[in-house]
Each structure stands twice: as C-alpha cells, then as structure tokens.
Short mmCIF file of the C-alpha atoms (twelve columns), coordinates in Angstrom:
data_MODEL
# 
_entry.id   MODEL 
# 
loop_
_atom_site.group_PDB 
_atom_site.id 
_atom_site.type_symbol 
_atom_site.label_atom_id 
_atom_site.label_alt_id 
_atom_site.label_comp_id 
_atom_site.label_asym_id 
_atom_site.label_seq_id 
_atom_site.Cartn_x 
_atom_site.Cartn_y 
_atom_site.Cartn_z 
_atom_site.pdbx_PDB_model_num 
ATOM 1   C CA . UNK A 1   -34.274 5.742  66.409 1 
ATOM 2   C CA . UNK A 2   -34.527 7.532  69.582 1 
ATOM 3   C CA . UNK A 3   -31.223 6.800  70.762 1 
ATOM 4   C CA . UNK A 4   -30.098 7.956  67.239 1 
ATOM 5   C CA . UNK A 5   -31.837 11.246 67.384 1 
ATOM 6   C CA . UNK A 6   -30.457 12.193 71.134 1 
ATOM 7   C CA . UNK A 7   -26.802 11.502 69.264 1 
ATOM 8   C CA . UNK A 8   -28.157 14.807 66.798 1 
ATOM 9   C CA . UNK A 9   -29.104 16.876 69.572 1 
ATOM 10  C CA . UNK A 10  -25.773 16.283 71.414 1 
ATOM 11  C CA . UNK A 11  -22.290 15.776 69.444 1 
ATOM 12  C CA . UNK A 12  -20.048 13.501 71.797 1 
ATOM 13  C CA . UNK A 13  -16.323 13.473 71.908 1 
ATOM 14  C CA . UNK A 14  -13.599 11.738 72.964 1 
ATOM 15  C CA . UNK A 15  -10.253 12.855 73.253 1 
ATOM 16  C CA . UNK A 16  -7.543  12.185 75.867 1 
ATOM 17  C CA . UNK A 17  -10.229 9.593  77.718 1 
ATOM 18  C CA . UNK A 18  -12.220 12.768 78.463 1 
ATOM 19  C CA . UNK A 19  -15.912 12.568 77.000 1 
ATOM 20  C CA . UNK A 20  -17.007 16.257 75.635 1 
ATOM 21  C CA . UNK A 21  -20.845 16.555 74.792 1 
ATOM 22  C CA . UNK A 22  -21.767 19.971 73.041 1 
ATOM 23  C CA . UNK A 23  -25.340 20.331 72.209 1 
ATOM 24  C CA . UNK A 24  -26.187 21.369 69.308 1 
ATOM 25  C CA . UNK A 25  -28.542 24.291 68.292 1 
ATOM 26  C CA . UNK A 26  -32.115 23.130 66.748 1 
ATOM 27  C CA . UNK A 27  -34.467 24.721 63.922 1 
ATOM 28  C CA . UNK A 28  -36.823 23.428 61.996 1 
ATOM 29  C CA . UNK A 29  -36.859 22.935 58.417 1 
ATOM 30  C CA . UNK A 30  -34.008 23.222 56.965 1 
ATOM 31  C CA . UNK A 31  -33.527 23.816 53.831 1 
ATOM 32  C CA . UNK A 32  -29.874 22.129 53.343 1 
ATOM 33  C CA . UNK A 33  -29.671 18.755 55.015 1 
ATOM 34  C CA . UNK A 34  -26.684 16.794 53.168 1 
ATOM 35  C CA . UNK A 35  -23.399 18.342 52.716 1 
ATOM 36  C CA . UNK A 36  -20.251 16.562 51.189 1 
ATOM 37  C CA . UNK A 37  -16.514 17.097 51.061 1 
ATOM 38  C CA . UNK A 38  -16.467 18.273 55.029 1 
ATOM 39  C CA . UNK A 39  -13.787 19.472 57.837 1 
ATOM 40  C CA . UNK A 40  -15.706 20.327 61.307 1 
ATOM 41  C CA . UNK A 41  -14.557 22.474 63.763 1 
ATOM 42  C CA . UNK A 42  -16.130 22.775 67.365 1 
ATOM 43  C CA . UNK A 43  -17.010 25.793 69.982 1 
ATOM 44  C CA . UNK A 44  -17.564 23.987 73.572 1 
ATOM 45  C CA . UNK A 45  -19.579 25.053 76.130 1 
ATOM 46  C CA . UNK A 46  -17.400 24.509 79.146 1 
ATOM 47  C CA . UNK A 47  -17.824 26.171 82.732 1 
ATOM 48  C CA . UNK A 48  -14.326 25.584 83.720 1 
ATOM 49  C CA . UNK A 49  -12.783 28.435 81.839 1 
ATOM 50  C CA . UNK A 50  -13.291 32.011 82.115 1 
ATOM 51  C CA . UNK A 51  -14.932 33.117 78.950 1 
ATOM 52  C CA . UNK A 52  -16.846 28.964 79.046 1 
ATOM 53  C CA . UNK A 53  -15.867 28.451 75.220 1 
ATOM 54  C CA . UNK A 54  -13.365 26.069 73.717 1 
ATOM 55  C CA . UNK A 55  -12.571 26.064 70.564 1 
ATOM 56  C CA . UNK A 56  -11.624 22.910 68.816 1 
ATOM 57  C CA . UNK A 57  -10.276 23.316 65.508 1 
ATOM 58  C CA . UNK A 58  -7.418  20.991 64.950 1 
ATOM 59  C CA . UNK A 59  -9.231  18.680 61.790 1 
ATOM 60  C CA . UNK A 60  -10.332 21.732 59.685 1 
ATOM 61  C CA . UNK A 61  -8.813  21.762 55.827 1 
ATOM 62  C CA . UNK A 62  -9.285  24.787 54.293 1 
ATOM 63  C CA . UNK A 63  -10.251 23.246 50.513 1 
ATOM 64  C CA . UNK A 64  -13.271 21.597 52.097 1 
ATOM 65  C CA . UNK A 65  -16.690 22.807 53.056 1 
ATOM 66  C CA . UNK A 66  -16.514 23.758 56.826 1 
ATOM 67  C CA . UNK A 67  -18.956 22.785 59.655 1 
ATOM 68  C CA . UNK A 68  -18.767 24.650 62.680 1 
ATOM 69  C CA . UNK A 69  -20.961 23.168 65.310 1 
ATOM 70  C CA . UNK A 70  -21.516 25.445 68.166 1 
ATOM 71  C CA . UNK A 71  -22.839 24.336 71.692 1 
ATOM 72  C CA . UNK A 72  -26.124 26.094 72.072 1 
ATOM 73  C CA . UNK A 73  -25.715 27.149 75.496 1 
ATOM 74  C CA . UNK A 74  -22.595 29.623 74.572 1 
ATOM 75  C CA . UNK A 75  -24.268 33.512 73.820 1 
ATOM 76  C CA . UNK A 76  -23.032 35.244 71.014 1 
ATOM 77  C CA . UNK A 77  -20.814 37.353 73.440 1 
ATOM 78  C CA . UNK A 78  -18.523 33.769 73.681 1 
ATOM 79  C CA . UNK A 79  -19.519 32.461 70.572 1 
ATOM 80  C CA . UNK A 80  -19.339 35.562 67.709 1 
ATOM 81  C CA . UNK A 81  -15.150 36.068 67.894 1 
ATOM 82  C CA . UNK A 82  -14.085 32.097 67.464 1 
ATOM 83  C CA . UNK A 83  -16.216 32.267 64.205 1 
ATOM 84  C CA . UNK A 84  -14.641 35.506 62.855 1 
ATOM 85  C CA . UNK A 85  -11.037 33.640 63.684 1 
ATOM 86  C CA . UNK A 86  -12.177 30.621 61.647 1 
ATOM 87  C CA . UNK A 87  -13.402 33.399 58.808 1 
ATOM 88  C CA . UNK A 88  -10.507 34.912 58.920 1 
ATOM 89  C CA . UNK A 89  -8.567  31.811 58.548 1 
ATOM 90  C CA . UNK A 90  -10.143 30.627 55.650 1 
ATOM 91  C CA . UNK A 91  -11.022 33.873 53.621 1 
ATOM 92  C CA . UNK A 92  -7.237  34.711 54.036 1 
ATOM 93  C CA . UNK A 93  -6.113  31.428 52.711 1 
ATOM 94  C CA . UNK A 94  -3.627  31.436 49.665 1 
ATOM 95  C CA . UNK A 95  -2.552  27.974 49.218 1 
ATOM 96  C CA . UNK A 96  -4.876  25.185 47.913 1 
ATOM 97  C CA . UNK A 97  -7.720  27.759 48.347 1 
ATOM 98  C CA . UNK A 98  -11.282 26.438 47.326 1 
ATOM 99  C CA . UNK A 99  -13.304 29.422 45.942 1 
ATOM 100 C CA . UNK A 100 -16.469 26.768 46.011 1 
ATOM 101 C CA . UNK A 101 -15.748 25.814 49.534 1 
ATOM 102 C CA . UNK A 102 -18.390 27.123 51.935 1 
ATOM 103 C CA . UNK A 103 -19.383 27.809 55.518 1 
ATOM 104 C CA . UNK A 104 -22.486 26.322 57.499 1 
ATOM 105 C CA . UNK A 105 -23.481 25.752 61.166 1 
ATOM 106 C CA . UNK A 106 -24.742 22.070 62.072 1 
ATOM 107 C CA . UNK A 107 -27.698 22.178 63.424 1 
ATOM 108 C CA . UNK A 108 -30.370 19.273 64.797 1 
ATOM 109 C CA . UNK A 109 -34.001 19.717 62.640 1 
ATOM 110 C CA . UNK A 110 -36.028 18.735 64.686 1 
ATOM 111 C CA . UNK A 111 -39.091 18.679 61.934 1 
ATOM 112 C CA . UNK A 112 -37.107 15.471 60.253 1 
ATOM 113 C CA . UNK A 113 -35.321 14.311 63.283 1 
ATOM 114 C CA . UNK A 114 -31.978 14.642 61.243 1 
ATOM 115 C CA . UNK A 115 -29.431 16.912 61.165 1 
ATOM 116 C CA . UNK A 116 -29.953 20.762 59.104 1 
ATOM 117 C CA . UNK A 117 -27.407 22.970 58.011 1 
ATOM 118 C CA . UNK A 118 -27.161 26.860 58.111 1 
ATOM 119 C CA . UNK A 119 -24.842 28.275 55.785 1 
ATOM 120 C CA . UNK A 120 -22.899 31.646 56.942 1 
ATOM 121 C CA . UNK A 121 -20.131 31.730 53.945 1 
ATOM 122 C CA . UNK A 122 -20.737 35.412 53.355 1 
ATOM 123 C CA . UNK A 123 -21.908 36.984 56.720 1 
ATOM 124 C CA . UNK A 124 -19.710 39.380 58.082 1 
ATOM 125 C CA . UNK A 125 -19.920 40.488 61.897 1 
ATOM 126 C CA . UNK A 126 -19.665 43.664 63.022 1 
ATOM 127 C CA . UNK A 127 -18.677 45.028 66.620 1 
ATOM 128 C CA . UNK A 128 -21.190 47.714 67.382 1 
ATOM 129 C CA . UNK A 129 -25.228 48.484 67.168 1 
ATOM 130 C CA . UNK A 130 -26.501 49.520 63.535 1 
ATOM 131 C CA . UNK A 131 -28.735 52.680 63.933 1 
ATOM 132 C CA . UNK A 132 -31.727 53.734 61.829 1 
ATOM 133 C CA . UNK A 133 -30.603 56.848 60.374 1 
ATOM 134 C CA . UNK A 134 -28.089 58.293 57.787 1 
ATOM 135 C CA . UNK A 135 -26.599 60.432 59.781 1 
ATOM 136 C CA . UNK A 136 -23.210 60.621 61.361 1 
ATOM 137 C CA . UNK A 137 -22.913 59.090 64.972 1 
ATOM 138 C CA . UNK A 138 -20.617 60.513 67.856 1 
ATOM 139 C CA . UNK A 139 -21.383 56.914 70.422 1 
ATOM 140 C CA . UNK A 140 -21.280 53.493 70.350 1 
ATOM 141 C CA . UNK A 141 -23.557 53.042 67.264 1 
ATOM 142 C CA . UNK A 142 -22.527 52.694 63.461 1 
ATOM 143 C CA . UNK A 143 -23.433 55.142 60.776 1 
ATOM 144 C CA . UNK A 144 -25.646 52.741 58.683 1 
ATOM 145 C CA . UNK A 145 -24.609 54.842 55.552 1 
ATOM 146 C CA . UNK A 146 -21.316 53.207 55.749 1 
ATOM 147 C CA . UNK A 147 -23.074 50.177 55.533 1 
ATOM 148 C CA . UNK A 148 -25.822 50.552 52.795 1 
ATOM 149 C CA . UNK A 149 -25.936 48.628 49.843 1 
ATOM 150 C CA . UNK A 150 -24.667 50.147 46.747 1 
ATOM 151 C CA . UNK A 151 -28.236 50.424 45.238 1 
ATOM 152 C CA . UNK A 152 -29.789 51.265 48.595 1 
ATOM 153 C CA . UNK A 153 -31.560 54.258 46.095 1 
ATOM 154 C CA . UNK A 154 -34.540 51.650 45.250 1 
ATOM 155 C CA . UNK A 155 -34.626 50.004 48.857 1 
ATOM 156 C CA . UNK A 156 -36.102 51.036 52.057 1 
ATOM 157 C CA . UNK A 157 -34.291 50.309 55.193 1 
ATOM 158 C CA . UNK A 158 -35.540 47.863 57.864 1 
ATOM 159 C CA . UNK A 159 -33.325 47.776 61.009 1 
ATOM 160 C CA . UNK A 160 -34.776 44.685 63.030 1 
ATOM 161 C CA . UNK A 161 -33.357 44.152 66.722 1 
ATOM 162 C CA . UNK A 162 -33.215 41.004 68.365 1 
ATOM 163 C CA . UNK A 163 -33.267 40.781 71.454 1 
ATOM 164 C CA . UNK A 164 -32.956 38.329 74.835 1 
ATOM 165 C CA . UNK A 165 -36.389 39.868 75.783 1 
ATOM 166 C CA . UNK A 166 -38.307 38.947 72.639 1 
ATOM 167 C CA . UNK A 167 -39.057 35.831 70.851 1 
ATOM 168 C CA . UNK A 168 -40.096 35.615 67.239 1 
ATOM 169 C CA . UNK A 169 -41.742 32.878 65.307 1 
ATOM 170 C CA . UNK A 170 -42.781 32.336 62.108 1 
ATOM 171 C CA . UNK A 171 -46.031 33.926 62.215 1 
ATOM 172 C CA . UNK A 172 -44.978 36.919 63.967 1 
ATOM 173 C CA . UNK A 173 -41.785 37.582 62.561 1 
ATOM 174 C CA . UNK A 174 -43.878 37.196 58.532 1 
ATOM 175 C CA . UNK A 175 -46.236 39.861 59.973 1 
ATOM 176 C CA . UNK A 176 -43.859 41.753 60.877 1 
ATOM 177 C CA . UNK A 177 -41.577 41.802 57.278 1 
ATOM 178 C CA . UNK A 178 -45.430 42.231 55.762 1 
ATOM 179 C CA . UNK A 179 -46.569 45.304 57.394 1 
ATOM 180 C CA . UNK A 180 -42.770 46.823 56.198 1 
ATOM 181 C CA . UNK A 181 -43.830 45.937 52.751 1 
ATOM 182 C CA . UNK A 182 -46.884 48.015 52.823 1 
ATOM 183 C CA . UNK A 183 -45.409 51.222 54.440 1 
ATOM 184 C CA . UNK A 184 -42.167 51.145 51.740 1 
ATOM 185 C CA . UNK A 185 -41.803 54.166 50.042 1 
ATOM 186 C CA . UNK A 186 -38.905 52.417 47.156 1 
ATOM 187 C CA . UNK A 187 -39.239 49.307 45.061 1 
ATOM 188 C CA . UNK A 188 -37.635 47.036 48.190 1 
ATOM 189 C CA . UNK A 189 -36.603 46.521 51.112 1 
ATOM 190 C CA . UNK A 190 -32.946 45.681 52.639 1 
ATOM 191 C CA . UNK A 191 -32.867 43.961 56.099 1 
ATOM 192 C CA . UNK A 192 -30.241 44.543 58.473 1 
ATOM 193 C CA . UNK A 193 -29.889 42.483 61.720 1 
ATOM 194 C CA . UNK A 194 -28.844 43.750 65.456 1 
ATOM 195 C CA . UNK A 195 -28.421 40.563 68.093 1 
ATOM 196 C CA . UNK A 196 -28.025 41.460 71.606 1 
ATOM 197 C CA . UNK A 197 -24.567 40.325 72.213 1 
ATOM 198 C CA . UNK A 198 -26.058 37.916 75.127 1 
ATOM 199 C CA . UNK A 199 -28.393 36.169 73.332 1 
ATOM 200 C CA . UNK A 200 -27.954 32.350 73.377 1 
ATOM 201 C CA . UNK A 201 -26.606 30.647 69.900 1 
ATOM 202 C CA . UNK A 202 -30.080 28.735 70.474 1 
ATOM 203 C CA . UNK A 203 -31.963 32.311 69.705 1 
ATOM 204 C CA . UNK A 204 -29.667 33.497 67.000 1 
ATOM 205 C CA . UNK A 205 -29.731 30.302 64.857 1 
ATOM 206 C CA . UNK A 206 -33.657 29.663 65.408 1 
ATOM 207 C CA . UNK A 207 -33.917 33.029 64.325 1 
ATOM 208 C CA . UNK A 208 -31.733 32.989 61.322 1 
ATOM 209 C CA . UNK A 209 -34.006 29.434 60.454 1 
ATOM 210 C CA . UNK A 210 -37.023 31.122 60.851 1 
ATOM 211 C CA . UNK A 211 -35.754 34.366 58.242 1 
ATOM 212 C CA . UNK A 212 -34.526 32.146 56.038 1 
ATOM 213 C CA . UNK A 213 -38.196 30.056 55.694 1 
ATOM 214 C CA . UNK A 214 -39.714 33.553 54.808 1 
ATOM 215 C CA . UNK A 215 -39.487 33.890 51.283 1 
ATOM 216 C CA . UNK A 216 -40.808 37.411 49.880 1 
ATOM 217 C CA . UNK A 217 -40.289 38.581 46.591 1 
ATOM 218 C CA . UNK A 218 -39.115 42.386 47.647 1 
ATOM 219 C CA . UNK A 219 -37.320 41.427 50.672 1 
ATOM 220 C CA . UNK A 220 -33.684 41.460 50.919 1 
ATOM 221 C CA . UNK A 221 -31.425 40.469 53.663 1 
ATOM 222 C CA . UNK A 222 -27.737 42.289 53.927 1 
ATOM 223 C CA . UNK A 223 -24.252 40.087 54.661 1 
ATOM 224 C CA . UNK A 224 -23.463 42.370 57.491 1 
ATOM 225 C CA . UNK A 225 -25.108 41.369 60.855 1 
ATOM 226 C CA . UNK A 226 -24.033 43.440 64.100 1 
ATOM 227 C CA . UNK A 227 -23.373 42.393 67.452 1 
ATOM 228 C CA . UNK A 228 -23.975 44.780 70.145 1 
# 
C-alpha cells in the first residue's frame, strides 16, 4: 500500500529510456475521485530549461475528458499559459467535438490515499490584478465592471487575494467567507479570485480544494480567476 500511494504522489514516465517523475499536487477531500473516458496531458517540472516547464501533450483526444496533471513545484507564472493553450485547443475544436467532455487537474487526496480530481472546464484566466472598485483603471489592474456578473445588482462583491505570503485553511478561509456574509448589503455574494502569479501549483490547487469544501448557501464563486 505504501509503495502504491508514493506512485499517487509522484506520476513516473518513461519515454526515450529517460525516467520523468512529476509530483503531483495534494488536497484533501475530494469531491470527484473516479473519472472515465480519459486523455492526460502533462506540465513537467524540469530545471534544465529556461522557463523549467515541459509540456507533454502528445496522447490528448479532444472527445474525451482531459486530465492535466501538473508538477507541483511549477508556480503559476510557468504553469497558468500551457493550460490556457490546452483550453484553447479544446474549446476551439470543430471536429468530433464532445460538448460533455470536461477538464480536471489530477491531484493525490491525501485524506483517502487515492487519487482526487479538480475540475477547471469553465475557468477562464485572466492576465492582470482584479481591483475592488467600479471604476475605470489607467495601470496594470482590470476594471472589475467589465467583469461582473450579469445580475451582479443582487450580489455584493468579494475580491479575495492570494498570496505567497499567506496560507489559508479551512477554518480560516470559512471565517473569512462568514464575516462577508454578515456585512452584505444585497441578497449574495460573488467571489472573485487574484493568485500571485508566483505562487506554487501546490498553493493554488490546495486552495481551490479548500473553496470548493465550503459550501454556503449565498456564496457564489465567478469562472474568471486572475493572475497577477
């Protein structure tokens, strides 16, 4: 079993007689841990090239569900624009395109000692740093207006940053979304999402896990995460 469980943490490939380990990201409870019909793609860590990241790519078919396993050690800097190329790829697929095919990061769960999946079908990534205000912007940050959901009217806004410098949990992260709750002025509230751009795959995906184990009733989160 152990021996098992060290082959979930760490994918290993051969190809050419050259052994490739990437290590996988880990979360805990996950709530998808079986997936069928699958092509996998694969974003190495590798400290030979310039940018470290290799992107493997060569078995994914477009009409099945993708699995993109990303080395944990690659920040989002390396990892974020081989993931919008795969996107791209797919979303502008005309021939033999699967509408029910989906998108998910493989991940080790380390609560079942198994592998968890992440799904990111419908995130879209944006270049830039979202700002809390409506107004327009002259620098580097967006104009959230442009990015607002249609019926924005009944939400409140929460911009939350994450960051190399902080870590969030469950606990604190749930205490966090709860005190937003009781200082909303509308019916809900949307949730929009600014990752340092060096932050280590390890951080985003743990973080994503942890969001997506918070379940509240007026809480929604937006496709659109930005990468600054």
């Amino acid at each position: 079993m152990k021996n098992l469980y060290l082959l979930l943490i760490s994918i290993i490939l051969f190809s050419c007689g050259n052994e490739r380990i990437l290590q996988l990201p880990e979360i805990e409870n996950a709530k998808i841990t079986e997936i069928h019909d699958v092509s996998q793609a694969y974003l190495f860590y590798d400290e030979t090239k310039a940018d470290s990241v290799e992107l493997n790519r060569k078995n994914l078919i477009i009409t099945t569900n993708w699995l993109v396993n990303v080395d944990k050690r690659l920040t989002l800097a390396q990892a974020i624009p081989k993931i919008k190329f795969l996107q791209d790829k797919k979303r502008s697929a005309e021939l033999h395109k699967n509408e029910n095919a989906k998108n998910y990061f493989t991940c080790s769960d380390t609560s079942i000692k198994n592998l968890g999946f992440l799904e990111f079908t419908d995130v879209i990534f944006n270049d830039g740093h979202l700002k809390n205000t409506y107004s327009q912007s002259s620098n580097s940050e967006l104009d959230t207006s442009n990015f607002i959901n249609q019926n924005h009217q009944q939400n409140d806004i929460l911009i939350i940053e994450i960051k190399k410098s902080k870590k969030w949990d469950y606990l604190s992260l749930r205490k966090y979304l709860e005190h937003a709750l009781k200082n909303k002025a509308k019916e809900s509230v949307m949730i929009y999402l600014n990752f340092e751009k060096n932050l280590s795959f390890q951080d985003y995906i743990e973080f994503k896990s942890i969001l997506d184990n918070i379940k509240i009733e007026e809480l929604f989160i937006d496709n659109n995460e930005f990468i600054y």
